[in-house]
MISEMI-239693 format. One record per residue (C-alpha): x, y, z. Coordinates in steps of 0.05 Angstrom, whole numbers, plus 5000, padded with zeros to 4 digits. Example, Ala and Ser with C-alpha at 12.3 -4.5 7.8 and 13.67 -1.06 7.14 Angstrom:
2
SITE      u      v      w
SITE   5246   4910   5156
SITE   5273   4979   5143
END
This chain:
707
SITE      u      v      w
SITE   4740   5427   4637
SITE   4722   5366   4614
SITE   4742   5293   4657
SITE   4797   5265   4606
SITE   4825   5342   4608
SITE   4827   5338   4689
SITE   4855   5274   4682
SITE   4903   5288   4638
SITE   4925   5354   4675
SITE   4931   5326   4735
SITE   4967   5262   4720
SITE   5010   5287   4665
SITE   4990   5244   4613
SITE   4962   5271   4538
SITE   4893   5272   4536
SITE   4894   5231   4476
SITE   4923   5176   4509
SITE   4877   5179   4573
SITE   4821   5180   4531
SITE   4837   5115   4497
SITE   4868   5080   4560
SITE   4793   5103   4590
SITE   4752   5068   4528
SITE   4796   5011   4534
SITE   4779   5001   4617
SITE   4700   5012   4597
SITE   4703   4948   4553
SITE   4728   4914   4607
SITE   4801   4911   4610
SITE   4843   4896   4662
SITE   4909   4934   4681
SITE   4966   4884   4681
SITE   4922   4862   4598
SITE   4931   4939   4583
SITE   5009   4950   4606
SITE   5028   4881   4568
SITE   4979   4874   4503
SITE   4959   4943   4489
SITE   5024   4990   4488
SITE   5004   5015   4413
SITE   4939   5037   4442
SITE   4954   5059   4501
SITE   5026   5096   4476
SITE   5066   5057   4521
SITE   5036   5070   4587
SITE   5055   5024   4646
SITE   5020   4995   4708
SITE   5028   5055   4754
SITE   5008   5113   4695
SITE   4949   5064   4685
SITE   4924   5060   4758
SITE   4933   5135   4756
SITE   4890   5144   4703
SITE   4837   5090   4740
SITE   4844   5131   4806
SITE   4828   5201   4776
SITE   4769   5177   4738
SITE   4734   5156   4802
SITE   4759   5210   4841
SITE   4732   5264   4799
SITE   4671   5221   4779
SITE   4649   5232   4855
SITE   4680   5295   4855
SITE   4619   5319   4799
SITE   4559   5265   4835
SITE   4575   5319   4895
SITE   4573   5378   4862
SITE   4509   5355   4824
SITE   4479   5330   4893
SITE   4496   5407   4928
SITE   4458   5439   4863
SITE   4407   5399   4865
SITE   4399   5402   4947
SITE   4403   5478   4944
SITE   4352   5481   4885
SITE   4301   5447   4930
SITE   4314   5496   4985
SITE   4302   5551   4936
SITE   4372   5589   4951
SITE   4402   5573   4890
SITE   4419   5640   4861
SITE   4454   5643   4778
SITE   4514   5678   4818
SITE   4520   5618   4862
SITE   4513   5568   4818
SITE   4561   5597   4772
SITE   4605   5595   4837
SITE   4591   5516   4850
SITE   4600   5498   4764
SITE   4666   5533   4770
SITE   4696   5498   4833
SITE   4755   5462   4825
SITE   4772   5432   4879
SITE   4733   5395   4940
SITE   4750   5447   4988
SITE   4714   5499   4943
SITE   4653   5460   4934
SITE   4645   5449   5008
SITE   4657   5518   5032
SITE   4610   5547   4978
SITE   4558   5501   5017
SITE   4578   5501   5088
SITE   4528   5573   5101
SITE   4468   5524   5067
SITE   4481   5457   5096
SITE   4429   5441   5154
SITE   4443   5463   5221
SITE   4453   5422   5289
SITE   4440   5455   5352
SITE   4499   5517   5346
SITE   4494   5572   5386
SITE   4490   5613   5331
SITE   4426   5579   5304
SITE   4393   5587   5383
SITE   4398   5657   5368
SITE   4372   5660   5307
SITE   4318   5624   5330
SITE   4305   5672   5380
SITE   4302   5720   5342
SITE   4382   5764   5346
SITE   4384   5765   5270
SITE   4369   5833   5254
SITE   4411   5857   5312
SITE   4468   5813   5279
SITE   4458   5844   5221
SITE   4462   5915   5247
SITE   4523   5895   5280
SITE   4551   5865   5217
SITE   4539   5932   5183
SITE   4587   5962   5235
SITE   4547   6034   5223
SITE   4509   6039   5285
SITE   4545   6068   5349
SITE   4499   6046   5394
SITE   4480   5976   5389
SITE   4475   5972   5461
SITE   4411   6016   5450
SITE   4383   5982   5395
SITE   4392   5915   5438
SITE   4338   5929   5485
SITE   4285   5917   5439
SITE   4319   5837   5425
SITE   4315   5825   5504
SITE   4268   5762   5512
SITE   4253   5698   5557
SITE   4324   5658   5524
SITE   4358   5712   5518
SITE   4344   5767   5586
SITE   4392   5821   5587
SITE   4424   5872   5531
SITE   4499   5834   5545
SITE   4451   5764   5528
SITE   4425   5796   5461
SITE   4486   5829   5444
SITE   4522   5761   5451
SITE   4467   5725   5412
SITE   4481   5767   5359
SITE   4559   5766   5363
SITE   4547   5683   5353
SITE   4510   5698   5286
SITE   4559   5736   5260
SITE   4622   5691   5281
SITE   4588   5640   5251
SITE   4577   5685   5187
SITE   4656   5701   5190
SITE   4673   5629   5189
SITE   4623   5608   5133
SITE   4658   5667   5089
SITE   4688   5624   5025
SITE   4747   5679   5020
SITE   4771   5681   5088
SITE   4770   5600   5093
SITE   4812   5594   5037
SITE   4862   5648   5055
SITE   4868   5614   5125
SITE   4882   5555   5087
SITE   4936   5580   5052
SITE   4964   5604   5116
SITE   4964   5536   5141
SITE   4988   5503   5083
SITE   5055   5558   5088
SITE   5067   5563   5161
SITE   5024   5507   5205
SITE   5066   5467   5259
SITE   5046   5412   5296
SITE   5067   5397   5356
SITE   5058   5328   5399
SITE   5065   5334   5487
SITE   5062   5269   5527
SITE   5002   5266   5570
SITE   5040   5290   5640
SITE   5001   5232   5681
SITE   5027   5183   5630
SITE   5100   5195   5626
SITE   5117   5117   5649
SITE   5073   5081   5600
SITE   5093   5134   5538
SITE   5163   5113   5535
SITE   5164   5084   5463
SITE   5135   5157   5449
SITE   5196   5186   5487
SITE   5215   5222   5418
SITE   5152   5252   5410
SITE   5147   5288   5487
SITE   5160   5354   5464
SITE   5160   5354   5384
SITE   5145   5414   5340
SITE   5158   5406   5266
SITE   5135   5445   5202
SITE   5071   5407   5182
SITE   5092   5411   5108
SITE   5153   5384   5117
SITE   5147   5326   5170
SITE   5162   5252   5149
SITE   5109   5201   5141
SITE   5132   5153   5197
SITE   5148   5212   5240
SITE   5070   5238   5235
SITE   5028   5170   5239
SITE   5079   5166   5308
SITE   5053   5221   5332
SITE   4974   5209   5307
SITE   4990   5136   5339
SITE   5011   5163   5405
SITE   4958   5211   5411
SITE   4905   5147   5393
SITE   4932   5107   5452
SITE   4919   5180   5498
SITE   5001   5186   5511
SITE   5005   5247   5472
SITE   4974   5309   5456
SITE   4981   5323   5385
SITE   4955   5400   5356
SITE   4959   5439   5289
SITE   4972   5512   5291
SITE   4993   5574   5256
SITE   5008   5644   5293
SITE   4936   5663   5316
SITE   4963   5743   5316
SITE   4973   5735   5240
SITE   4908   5702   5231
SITE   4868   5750   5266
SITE   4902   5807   5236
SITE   4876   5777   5166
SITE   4803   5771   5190
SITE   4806   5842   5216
SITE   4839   5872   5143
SITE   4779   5832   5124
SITE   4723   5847   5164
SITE   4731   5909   5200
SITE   4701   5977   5157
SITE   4752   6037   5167
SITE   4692   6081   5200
SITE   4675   6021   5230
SITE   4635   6048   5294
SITE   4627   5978   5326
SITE   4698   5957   5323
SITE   4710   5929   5387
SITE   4648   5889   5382
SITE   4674   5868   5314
SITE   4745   5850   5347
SITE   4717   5815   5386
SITE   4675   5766   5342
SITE   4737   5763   5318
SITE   4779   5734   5360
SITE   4714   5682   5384
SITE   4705   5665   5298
SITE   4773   5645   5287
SITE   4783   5604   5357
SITE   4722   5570   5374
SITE   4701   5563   5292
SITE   4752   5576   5246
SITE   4820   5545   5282
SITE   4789   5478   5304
SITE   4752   5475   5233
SITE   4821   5484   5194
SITE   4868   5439   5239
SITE   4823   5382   5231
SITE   4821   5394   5158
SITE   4889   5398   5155
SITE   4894   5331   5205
SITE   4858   5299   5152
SITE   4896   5317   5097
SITE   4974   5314   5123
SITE   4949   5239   5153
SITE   4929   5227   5083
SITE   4987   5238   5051
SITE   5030   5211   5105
SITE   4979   5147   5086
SITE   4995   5137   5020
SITE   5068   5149   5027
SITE   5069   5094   5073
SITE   5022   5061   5029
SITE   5071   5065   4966
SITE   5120   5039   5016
SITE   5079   4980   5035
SITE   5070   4966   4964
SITE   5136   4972   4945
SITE   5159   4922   4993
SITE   5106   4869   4984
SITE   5112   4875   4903
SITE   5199   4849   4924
SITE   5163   4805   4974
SITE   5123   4769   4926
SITE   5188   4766   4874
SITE   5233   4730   4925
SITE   5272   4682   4888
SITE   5249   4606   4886
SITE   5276   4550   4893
SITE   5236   4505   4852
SITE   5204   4444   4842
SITE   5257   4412   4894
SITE   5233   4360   4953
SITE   5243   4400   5009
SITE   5245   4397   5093
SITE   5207   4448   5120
SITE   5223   4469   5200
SITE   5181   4516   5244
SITE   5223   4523   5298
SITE   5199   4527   5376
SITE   5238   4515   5446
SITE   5194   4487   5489
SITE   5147   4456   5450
SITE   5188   4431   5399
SITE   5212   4440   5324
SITE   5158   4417   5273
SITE   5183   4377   5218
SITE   5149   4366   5143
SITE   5171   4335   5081
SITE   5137   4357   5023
SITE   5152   4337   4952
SITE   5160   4390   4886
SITE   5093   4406   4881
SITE   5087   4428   4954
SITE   5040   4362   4969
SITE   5049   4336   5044
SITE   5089   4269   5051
SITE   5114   4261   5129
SITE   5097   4305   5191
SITE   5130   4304   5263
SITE   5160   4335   5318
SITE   5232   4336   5344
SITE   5259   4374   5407
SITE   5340   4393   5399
SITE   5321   4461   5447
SITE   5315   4469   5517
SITE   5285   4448   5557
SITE   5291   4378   5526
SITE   5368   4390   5489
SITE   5344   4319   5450
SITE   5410   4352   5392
SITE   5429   4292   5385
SITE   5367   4242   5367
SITE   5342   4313   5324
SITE   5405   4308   5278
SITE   5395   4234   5267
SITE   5316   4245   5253
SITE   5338   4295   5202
SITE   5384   4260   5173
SITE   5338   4199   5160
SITE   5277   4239   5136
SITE   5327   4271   5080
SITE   5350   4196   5058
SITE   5279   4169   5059
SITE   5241   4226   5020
SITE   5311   4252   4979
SITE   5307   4318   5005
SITE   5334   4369   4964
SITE   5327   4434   5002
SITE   5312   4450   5077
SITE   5268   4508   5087
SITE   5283   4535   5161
SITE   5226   4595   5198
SITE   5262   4655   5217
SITE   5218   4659   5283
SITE   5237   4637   5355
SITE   5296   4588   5354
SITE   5305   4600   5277
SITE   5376   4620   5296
SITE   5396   4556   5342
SITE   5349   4504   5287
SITE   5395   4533   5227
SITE   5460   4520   5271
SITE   5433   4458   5292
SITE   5418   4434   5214
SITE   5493   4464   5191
SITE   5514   4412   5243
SITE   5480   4349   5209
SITE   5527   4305   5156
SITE   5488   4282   5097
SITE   5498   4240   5045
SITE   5482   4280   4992
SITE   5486   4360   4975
SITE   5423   4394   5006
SITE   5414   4465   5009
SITE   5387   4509   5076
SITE   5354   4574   5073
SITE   5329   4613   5121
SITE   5243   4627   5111
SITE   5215   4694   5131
SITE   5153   4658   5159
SITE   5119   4732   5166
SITE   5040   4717   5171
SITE   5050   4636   5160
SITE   5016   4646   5235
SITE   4952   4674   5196
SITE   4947   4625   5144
SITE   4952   4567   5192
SITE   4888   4585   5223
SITE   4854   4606   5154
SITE   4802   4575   5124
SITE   4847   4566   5064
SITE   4887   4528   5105
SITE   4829   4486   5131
SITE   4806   4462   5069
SITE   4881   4442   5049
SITE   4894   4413   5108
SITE   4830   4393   5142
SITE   4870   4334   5176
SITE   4927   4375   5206
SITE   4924   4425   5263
SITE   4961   4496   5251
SITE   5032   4477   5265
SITE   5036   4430   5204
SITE   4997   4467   5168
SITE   5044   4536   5187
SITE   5116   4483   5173
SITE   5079   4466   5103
SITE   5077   4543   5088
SITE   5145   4553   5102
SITE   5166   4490   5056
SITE   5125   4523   5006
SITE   5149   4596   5007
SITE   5217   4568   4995
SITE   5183   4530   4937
SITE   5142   4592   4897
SITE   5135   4653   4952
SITE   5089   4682   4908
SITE   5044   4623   4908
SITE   5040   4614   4967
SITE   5041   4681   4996
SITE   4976   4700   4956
SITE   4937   4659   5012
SITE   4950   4706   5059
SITE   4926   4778   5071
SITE   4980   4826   5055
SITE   4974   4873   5109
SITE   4992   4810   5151
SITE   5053   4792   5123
SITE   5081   4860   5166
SITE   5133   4886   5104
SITE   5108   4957   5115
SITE   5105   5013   5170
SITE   5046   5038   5213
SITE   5004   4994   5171
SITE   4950   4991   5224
SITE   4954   5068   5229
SITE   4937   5086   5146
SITE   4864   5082   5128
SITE   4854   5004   5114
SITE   4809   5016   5055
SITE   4866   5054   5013
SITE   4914   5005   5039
SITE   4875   4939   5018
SITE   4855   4965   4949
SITE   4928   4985   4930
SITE   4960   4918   4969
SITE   4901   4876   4921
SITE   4925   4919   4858
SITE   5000   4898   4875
SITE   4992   4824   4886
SITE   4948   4823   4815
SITE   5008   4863   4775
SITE   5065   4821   4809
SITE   5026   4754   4791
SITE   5007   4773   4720
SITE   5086   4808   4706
SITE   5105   4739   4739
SITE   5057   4687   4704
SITE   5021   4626   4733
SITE   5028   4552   4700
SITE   4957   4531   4686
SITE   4964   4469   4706
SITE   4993   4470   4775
SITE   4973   4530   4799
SITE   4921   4536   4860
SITE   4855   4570   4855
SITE   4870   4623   4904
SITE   4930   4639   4861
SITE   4883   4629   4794
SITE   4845   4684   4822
SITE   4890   4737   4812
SITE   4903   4736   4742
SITE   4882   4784   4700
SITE   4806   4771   4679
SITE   4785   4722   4729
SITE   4758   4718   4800
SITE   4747   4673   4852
SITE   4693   4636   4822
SITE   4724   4631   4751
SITE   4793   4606   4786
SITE   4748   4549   4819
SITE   4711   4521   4756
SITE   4781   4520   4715
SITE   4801   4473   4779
SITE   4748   4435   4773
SITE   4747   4429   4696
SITE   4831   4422   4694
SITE   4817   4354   4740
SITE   4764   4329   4699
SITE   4798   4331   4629
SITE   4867   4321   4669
SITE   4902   4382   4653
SITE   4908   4427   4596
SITE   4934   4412   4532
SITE   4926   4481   4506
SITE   4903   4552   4519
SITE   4847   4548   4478
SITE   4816   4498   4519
SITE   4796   4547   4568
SITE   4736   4563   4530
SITE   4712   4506   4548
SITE   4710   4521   4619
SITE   4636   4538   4645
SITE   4619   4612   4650
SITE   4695   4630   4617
SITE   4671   4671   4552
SITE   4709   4704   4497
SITE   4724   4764   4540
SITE   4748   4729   4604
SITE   4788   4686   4559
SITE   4817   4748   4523
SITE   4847   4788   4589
SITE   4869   4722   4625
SITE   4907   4680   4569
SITE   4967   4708   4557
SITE   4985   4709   4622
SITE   4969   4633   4640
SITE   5037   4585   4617
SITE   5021   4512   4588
SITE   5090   4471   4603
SITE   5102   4416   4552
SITE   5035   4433   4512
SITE   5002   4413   4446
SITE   5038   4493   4426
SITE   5103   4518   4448
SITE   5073   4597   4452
SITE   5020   4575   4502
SITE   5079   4567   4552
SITE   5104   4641   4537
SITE   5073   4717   4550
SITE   5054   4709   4475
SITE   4990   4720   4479
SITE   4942   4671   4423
SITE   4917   4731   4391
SITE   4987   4746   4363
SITE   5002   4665   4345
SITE   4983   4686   4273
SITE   5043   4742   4269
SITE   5090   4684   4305
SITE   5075   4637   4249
SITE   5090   4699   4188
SITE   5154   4710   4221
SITE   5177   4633   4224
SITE   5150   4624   4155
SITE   5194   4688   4127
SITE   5247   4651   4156
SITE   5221   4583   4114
SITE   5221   4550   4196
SITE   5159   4529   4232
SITE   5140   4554   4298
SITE   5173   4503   4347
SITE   5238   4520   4315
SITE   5236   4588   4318
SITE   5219   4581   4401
SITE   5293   4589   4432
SITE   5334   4599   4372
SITE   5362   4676   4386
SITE   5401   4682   4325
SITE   5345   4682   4279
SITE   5308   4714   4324
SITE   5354   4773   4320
SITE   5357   4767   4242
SITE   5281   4788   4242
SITE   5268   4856   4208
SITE   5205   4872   4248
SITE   5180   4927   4204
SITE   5156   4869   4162
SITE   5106   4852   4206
SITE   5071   4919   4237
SITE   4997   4921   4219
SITE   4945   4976   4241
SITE   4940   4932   4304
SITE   5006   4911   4322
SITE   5063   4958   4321
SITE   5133   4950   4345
SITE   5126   4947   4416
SITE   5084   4897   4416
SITE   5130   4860   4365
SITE   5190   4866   4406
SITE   5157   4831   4474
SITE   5139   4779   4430
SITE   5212   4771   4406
SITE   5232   4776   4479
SITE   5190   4724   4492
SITE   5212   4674   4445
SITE   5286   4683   4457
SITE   5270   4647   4525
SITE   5196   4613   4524
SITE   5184   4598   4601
SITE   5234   4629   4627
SITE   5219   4663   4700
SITE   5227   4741   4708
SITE   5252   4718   4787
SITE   5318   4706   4804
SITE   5338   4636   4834
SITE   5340   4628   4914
SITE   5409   4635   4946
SITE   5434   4608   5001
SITE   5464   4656   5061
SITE   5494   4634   5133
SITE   5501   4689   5184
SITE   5564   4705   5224
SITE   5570   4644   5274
SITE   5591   4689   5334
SITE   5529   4734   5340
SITE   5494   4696   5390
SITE   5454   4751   5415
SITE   5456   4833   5420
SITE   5514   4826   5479
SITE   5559   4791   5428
SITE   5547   4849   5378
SITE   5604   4899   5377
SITE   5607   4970   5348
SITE   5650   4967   5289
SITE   5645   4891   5267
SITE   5618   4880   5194
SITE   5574   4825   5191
SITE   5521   4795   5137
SITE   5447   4808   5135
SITE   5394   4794   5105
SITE   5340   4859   5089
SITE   5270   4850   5125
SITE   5237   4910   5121
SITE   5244   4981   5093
SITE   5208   5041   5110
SITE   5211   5113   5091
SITE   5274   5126   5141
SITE   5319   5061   5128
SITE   5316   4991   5123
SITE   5317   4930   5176
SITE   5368   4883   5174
SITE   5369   4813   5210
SITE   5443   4793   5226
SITE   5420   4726   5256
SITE   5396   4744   5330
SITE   5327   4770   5355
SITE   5340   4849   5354
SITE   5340   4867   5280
SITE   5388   4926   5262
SITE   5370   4982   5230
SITE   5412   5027   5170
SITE   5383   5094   5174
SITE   5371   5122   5109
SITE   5436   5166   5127
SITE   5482   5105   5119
SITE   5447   5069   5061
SITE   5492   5112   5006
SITE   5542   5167   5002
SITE   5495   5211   4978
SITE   5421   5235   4989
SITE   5382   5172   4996
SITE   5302   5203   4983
SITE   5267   5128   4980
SITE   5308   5065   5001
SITE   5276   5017   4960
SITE   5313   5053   4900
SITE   5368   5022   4928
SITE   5353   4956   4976
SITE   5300   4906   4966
SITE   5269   4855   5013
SITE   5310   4789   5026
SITE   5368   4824   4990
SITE   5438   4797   5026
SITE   5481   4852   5054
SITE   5543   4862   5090
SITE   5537   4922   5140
SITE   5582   4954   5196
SITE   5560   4962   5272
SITE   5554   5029   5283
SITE   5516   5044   5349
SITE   5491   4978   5399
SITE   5440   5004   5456
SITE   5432   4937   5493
SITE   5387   4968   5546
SITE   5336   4990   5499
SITE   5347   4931   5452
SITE   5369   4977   5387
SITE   5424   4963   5333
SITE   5452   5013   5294
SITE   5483   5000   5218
SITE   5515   5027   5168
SITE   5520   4999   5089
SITE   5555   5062   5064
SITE   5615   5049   5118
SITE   5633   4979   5090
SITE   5691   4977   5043
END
């Protein structure tokens, strides 16, 4: 079978288009250029086909550099029969491959090997044969210095052919398929530990169908059994097992049976069993990985679409108790004007000078919106503010200042702020993610921003690659303004890097901004192809061309101008205007390049050049009597704001430090598989108190029991 045939098989996608989405990645495409400027080629396919497509490839293109390394390695040792390679060319899968190889690969110290060192081959091999009824007999003549008596031989030999047993390509994958039906595993808490396991409490005594446990439930357990509070195992009924391997193994006039039994029963528990439950480990922490990956990315992807506010001059607050609430005033581009400190908290109570300080910094730098951290004293600093009288109409939102912590102390935020320590520079980060979140939030490593589960537990490699892919779609389906953006934001769009981001800095200062899109090819090192993948997804505000601030991308400028000139307009006036927009037949227009698709995003696109596929912020205020968990009350409906959702509900915060949680049981009045196909981050909810354990700090919700 050939690689676009695998491909295609596996991901469900015609060969025809995998082979063209393939040719179009070897000339150096991107995926976010692909999903938006190559829909004719491609038939269509979007962002997550497309990374299937990319994932496969490499997959199965190390999937073939190991089967052509096991050839070649078992050509040099000379074992290399035509049946066994016909074996290896045929494998499917890796499992195959490796247990056609396992009886080759080099051996470590095993007993098995000390034996055959020593001579206990033959003797294995009679014993194998199963036709001799006295292999006690025959032993005598394998007695030697390592191994002294007949019982020392005989066991010699029994190693050999255990380890024969559990090299046998048949019975390994039938014992898979065992496991894959009926495996459990089952977590106990380390007895001596019993006081420090309490957050494990749920996993003491757990047994659960491997197949069917949940994600979160499984990277618990594999968590808990990391930190040496629980014991974690994968089984299947050894009875059932063995009974197999004897069908297998045993000959009906078999007149060495009970030394064959007994191989047996040593094969499949000291070989076989520990062999398969790590395989099986591997693969069930995989999965759990990637669906707690998907999660992850799911999340961050609404994360990085929070609604902005804009280009509004706007008081940021980190709040703190004891060491005060750091104030800064930046202005609509996110530049620092003012920085200082007030202290309205214990153990200072300074509410009243705070209010007045507030006050005056909003008259003196005509504040627009006040951006407020949802940390400590988030709750008190947002009463605190909804206390102050101003002059004039400003807006307060509460910041989920998630990871602002880590970019303080980046070098990022170094060379932004090299004057400032951390908690001006963490106050200017929360200003800004009310400004653009998704600007500013690409400064910061995603796994810090903490909008996913266990994401310390999943296999960081997987996890960064798919967090990096995320943050490069959302930007590019987003769109970044050429002219304000920041380098580290630069870097993300489609056909540029960190280095390329810098020079168009560099050059953007020295000619004072871009006029026009085509002046990128005049940055240093930005060629034709660079300049291809990134420009359509770079927006020119108020430039020489109204379609260099839209996802019209310059190679289609000439079909813009054809379809304002069939309507005897130019350009400019056909930008905005939706009723002749809509009057367009586009079957006028389709070339061999350009077919409809493409011609209705470009339609799409001039209905509303600029526009912003993000909602606008939205203000919220929490219910004023939730002061902490002993003023919440089962039954009370209250508003919240969603924070996080996993794989078995989604975190709400009503406005005190215990977030609640809706179990994916009370998101819907029906089956709810995957809550983010029905809640997304920051989204504003009403919920119902169900359930309030003060003692162990827990708040249960409900959305399906509000009216």
């Amino acid at each position: 079978m050939s690689i676009i045939s695998a491909i295609s098989q596996i991901t469900n996608i015609p060969e025809n288009q995998v082979k063209k989405t393939l040719a179009l990645f070897d000339d150096g495409a991107t995926i976010p250029f692909v999903a938006r400027y190559r829909k004719e080629v491609t038939g269509g396919l979007d962002e997550t086909q497309l990374e299937k497509i990319v994932n496969e490839h490499e997959r199965i293109q190390n999937f073939e550099k190991r089967r052509k390394y096991i050839l070649e390695t078992l050509a040099e040792k000379e074992v290399l029969t035509d049946e066994l390679k016909k074996e290896i060319e045929s494998a499917q899968t890796e499992q195959e491959l490796e247990d056609l190889y396992l009886p080759y690969k080099t051996k470590r110290a095993t007993k098995a090997e000390k034996a055959r060192k020593a001579g206990l081959e033959p003797l294995a091999k009679m014993m194998m044969a199963q036709r001799d009824p006295d292999l006690e007999n025959k032993a005598q003549r394998f007695v030697n210095d390592q191994f002294e008596s007949v019982d020392d031989a005989l066991q010699g030999a029994r190693d050999i052919v255990a380890e024969w047993m559990s090299e046998n390509s048949i019975v390994r994958q039938r014992l898979r398929e065992m496991f894959k039906k009926f495996a459990r595993i089952e977590s106990k808490v380390v007895k001596s530990k019993k006081e420090e396991a309490e957050r494990y409490r749920d996993y003491w005594d757990m047994q659960q169908t491997l197949s069917k446990i949940p994600s979160h439930r499984l990277l618990a357990m594999r968590r808990g059994e990391n930190e040496d509070f629980l014991r974690v195992k994968i089984e299947i009924d050894e009875d059932r097992a063995q009974q197999f391997m004897e069908r297998f193994f045993v000959k009906r006039d078999s007149a060495c049976r009970e030394e064959i039994e007994l191989v047996i029963k040593d094969a499949y528990k000291r070989l076989l069993k520990p062999s398969l439950e790590n395989e099986f480990a591997a693969k069930s922490k995989e999965k759990a990985d990637q669906q707690a990956i998907n999660i992850f990315k799911t999340n961050l992807q609404q994360l990085l679409l929070t609604a902005p506010v804009g280009e509004k001059r706007t008081l940021a607050i980190d709040p703190g108790f004891r060491t005060g609430c750091k104030l800064v005033c930046i202005d609509e581009h996110g530049d620092l004007l003012h920085n200082e400190t007030i202290y309205p908290h214990p153990p200072q109570n300074e509410k009243g000078r705070a209010k007045s300080k507030i006050n005056q910094l909003v008259n003196t730098f005509k504040i627009d919106a006040i951006a407020i951290g949802n940390g400590t004293a988030g709750r008190e600093t947002e009463i605190l503010i909804k206390g102050v009288r101003f002059e004039k109409d400003v807006e307060v939102f509460v910041v989920n200042e998630a990871g602002a912590s880590v970019y303080s102390a980046s070098s990022i935020a170094r060379k932004e702020f090299p004057k400032y320590d951390v908690t001006v520079r963490g106050a200017v980060s929360i200003g800004r993610r009310l400004q653009d979140p998704l600007a500013e939030l690409v400064k910061i490593d995603p796994k810090s921003i903490g909008v996913g589960q266990y994401q310390h537990d999943v296999d960081q490699k997987m996890l960064q690659s798919a967090l990096d892919q995320t943050v490069i779609n959302t930007v590019n389906q987003v769109g970044v303004e050429l002219n304000t953006a920041s380098e580290y934001l630069l870097q993300y769009v489609s056909g540029l890097n960190k280095g390329s981001a810098q020079k168009i800095v560099t050059h953007r200062s020295k000619i004072n901004g871009f006029k026009s899109r085509k002046e990128l090819l005049e940055v240093s090192g930005l060629g034709p192809k660079a300049f291809q993948q990134c420009a359509g997804f770079l927006r020119i505000r108020n430039g020489e061309n109204v379609l260099d601030n839209t996802a019209v991308h310059p190679e289609s400028y000439d079909i813009v101008k054809k379809m304002a000139k069939s309507l005897s307009i130019r350009t400019e006036e056909l930008a905005g205007n939706r009723e002749l927009l809509e009057k367009l037949d586009l079957t006028n227009f389709v070339n061999e390049e350009v077919g409809l698709p493409t011609l209705k995003d470009i339609v799409e696109e001039l209905k509303k050049p600029g526009r912003d596929p993000r909602k606008k912020a939205k203000m919220f205020e929490f219910d004023k009597s939730l002061k902490s968990i002993e003023s919440v009350e089962e039954g009370m409906i209250v508003p919240g704001i969603v924070t996080n959702l996993t794989n078995f509900g989604a975190f709400v915060d009503i406005g005190i430090k215990q977030n609640g949680l809706i179990h994916v049981s009370e998101i819907a009045n029906e089956f709810v598989d995957d809550p983010t196909q029905h809640l997304h981050l920051d989204q504003q909810v009403r919920v119902k108190i169900i359930g309030v354990d003060v003692e162990r700090k827990r708040i249960a919700c409900s959305l399906k029991q509000v009216d």
